[in-house]
N, C-alpha and C positions, 0 to 999 in steps of 0.2 A: 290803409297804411300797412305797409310789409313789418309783423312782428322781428323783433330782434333775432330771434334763432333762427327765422324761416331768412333773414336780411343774411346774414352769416352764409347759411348755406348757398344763397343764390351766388355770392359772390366764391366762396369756395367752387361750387361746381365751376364758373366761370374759368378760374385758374386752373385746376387741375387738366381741364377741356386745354388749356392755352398752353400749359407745360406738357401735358401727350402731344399733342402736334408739331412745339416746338418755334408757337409763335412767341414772337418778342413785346408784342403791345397788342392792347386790349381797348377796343374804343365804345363806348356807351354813350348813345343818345337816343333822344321821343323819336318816334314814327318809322325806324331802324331795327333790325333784331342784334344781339353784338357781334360785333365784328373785331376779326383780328388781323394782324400783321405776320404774313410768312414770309419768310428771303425777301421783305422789303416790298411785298405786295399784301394788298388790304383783302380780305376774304370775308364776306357774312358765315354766321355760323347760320346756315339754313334750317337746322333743325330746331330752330329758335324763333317764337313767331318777333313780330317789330314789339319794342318796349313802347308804354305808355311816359309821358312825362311825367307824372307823381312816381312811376312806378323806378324811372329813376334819377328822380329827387333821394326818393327816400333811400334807396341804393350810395347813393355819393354823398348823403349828408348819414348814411349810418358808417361810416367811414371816422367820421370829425370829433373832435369832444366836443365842447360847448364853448369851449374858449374859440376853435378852429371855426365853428358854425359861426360864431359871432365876427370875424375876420372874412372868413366868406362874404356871409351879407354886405358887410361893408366895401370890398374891394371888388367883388364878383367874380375872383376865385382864387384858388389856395394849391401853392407845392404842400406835398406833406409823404411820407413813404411809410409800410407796412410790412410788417414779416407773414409766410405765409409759413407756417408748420417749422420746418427746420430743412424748408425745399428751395425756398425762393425769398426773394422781397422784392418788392415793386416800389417804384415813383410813383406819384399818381398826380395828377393836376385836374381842378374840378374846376370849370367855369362855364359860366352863361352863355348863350347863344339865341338872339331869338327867344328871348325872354324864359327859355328852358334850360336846366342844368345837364350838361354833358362831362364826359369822365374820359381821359387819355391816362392809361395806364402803361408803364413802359418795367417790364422783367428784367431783375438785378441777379442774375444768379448769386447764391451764396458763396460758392467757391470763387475764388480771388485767381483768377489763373495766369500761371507765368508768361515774359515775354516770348519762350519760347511755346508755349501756349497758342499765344496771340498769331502766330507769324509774324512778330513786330522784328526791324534788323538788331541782330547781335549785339550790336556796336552799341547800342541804349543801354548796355550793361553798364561803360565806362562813367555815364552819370549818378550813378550807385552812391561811389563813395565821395563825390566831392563835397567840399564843406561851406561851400557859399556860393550865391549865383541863381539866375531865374527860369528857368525851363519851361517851354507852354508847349500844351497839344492842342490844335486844333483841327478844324474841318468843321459840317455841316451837324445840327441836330443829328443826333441818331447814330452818328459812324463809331459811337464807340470811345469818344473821348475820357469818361470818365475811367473807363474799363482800361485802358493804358494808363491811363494815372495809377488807378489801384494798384495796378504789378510792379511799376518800377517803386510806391510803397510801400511793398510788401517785401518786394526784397531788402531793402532799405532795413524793415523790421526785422527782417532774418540775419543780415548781416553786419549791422551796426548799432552801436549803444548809445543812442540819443531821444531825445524830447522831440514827439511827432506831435502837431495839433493840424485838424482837418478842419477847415471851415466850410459848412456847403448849406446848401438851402433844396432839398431836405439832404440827410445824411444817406448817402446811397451804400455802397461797401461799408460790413461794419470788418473793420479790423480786430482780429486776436493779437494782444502784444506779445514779441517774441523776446528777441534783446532790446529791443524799445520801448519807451512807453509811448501810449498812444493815448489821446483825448480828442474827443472827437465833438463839437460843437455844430450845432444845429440852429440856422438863425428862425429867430421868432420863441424857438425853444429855451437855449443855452446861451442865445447874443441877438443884440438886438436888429444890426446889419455886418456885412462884411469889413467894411471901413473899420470901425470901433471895436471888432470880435479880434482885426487883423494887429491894431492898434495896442489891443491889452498882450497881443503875445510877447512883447517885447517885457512884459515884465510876469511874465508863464516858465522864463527858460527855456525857451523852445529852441532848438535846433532847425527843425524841418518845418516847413509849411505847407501844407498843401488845401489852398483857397476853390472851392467850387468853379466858380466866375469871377472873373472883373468884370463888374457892370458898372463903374463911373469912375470917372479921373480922380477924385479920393483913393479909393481902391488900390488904383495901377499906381499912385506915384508913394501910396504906402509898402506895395507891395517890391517897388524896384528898390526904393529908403532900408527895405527892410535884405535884398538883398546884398547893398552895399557895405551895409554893419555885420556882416558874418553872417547872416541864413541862407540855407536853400530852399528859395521857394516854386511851388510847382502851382503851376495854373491852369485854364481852360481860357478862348477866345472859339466863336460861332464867326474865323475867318474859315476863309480856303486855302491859304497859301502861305508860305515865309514871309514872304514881301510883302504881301498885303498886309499880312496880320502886324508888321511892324509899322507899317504907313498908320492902320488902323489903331492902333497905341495912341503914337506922336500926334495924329488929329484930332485924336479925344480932347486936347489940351488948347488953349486958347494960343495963338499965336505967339506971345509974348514969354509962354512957358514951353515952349517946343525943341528949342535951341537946349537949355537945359533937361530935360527928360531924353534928348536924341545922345545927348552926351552921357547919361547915367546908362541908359539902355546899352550905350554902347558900350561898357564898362562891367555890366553888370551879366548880360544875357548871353548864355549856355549853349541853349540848341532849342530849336522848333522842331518838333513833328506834325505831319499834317495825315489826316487818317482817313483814306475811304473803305465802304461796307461795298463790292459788287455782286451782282448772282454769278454763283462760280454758273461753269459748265458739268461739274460735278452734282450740281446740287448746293444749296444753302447759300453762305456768302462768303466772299473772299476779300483779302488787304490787298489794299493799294498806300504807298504811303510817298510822303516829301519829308524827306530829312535833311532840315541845315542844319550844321554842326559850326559857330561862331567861333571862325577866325582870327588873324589882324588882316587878314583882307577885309570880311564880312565886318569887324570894327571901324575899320576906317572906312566904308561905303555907308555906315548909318552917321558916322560923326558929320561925313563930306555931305549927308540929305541927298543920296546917289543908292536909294533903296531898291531902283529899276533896274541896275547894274549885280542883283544877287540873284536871280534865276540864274547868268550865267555863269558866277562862282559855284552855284551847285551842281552846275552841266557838268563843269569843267574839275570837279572836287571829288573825283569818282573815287581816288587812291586812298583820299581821308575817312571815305565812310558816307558821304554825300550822297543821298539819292532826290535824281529829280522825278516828280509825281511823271509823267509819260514817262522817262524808262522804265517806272517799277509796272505802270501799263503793258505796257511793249513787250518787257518779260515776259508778264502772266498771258498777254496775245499767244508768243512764240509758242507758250509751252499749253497751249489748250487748255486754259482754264478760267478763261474768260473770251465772251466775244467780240470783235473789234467793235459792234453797233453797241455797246456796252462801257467798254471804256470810251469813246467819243464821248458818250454824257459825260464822262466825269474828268474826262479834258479839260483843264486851261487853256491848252492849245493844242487844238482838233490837227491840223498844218503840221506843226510841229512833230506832232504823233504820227502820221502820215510818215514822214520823213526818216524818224528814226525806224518806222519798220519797212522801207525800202531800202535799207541802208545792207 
């Protein structure tokens, strides 16, 4: 068994090796040497022979307290997040495989970086200061969603005097309050799930919400309730799209409560963003995003259950700030920074993209 300081250091070297290079995730499993994630391609670190499984066992369980070890065992495996120095912090999720423990680690940097930072559109400033209403980012694992959450609540902290509480499973951005305050809730830690953590804000004073996930219809029709009585809440969904991710809502809910949640939704909801990571042509990665900005067109297309009819309001919504994911492709084609076999992967509609760049 790997001593505690010698445990320490394997994992320090690990990081340091991951933040020189510039990778974002750190993968640990038996019969492997680690491996990391560059621009979204998986790398072994060669000069590393394959890990034994005790060897990391004890690696991913000298990670846990005793309470977390004991959660493990039970569930076969656990979110939980770390700081590294005053460099970095990591997610990390430890679970079984083939009766051996593996370790996905994914790199939070410390620094909170602006939307203009991000390349994210301008126009996401105007969500800044509104005082109620629900905002989601979505897209696929990995692109980035928490990391646009952070900015637009960071300016939020820089510019306005309210009551911020963060619900996430683990707490990834830690927040400095500026003219805000901030609290930051940790399920398993600080609440028990999202539902109940979401449920007690209402008597926290909270102004702002900004929830991890929605992972079950409790959650989402706490979280739209909670928009409709004066908060703004910010969230995450693992859709791809505007449309879909609103379809993906309204079907969480049994038929007979859909009518109702289409109509709160439609009353209550801001704007979507939808966020991709691609390999520039430059090197590294680059934004691709979907911005619907809700209208009373895009209102009355969720009240009317006519959710197919909003890809074309954002074709067509250029003047408002609207961007559809193939133009913002198209662009980045045009201007050499991505290659067209490239954005095709991350087309909705391969055809369509075609078109706008023979246009």
């Amino acid at each position: 068994m790997i001593e505690k300081k010698e445990l320490k250091k394997e994992i320090a070297d690990l990081v340091e090796e991951a933040l020189r290079i510039g990778a974002t995730d750190i993968h640990l499993a038996a019969g492997r040497p680690p491996i990391l994630r560059i621009d979204s391609r998986l790398k072994a670190i060669e000069s590393r022979n394959p890990l034994g499984p005790e060897e990391v066992k004890d690696l991913a369980l000298g990670l846990l307290s005793q309470e977390q070890q004991e959660k493990f065992w039970a569930y076969k495996d656990i979110d939980l997040s770390f700081s590294y120095k005053e460099t970095a912090r990591f997610r990390v999720n430890i679970y079984q495989q083939t009766e051996k423990i593996a370790v996905a680690m994914r790199l939070l940097p410390t620094k909170i970086r602006t939307l203009e930072e991000l390349n994210l559109p301008t126009i996401l400033h105007q969500f800044v200061p509104v005082s109620q209403g629900f905002f989601l980012v979505v897209g696929p694992s990995g692109h980035g969603k928490s990391t646009a959450l952070a900015a637009v609540i960071d300016e939020i902290n820089h510019t306005r005097e309210d009551h911020i509480i963060t619900i996430e499973d683990p707490i990834e951005y830690i927040f400095s309050p500026k003219k805000c305050i901030i609290d930051q809730r940790e399920i398993g830690t600080d609440a028990i799930d999202f539902h109940r953590a979401l449920r007690a804000m209402f008597r926290e004073d909270a102004d702002i919400v900004m929830l991890g996930e929605m992972r079950d219809p409790e959650t989402i029709s706490a979280a739209i309730t909670a928009a409709e009585t004066g908060h703004l809440i910010f969230s995450t969904l693992h859709t791809n799209t505007a449309a879909q991710t609103i379809d993906r809502i309204i079907d969480t809910f049994p038929p007979h409560q859909q009518n109702q949640i289409r109509m709160q939704l439609s009353s209550t909801l801001l704007g979507i963003l939808s966020r991709r990571l691609l390999p520039s042509t430059k090197g590294g990665l680059i934004n691709a995003v979907e911005l619907l900005i809700v209208n009373s067109a895009v209102r009355n297309l969720i009240r009317e259950g006519k959710i197919h009819q909003i890809d074309m309001v954002i074709e067509t919504s250029v003047d408002e700030g609207m961007i559809s994911l193939n133009r913002s492709l198209s662009n980045l084609i045009r201007q050499g920074l991505v290659s067209y076999e490239n954005a095709e992967i991350f087309s909705s509609n391969p055809s369509e993209l075609r078109l706008l760049l023979e246009k």
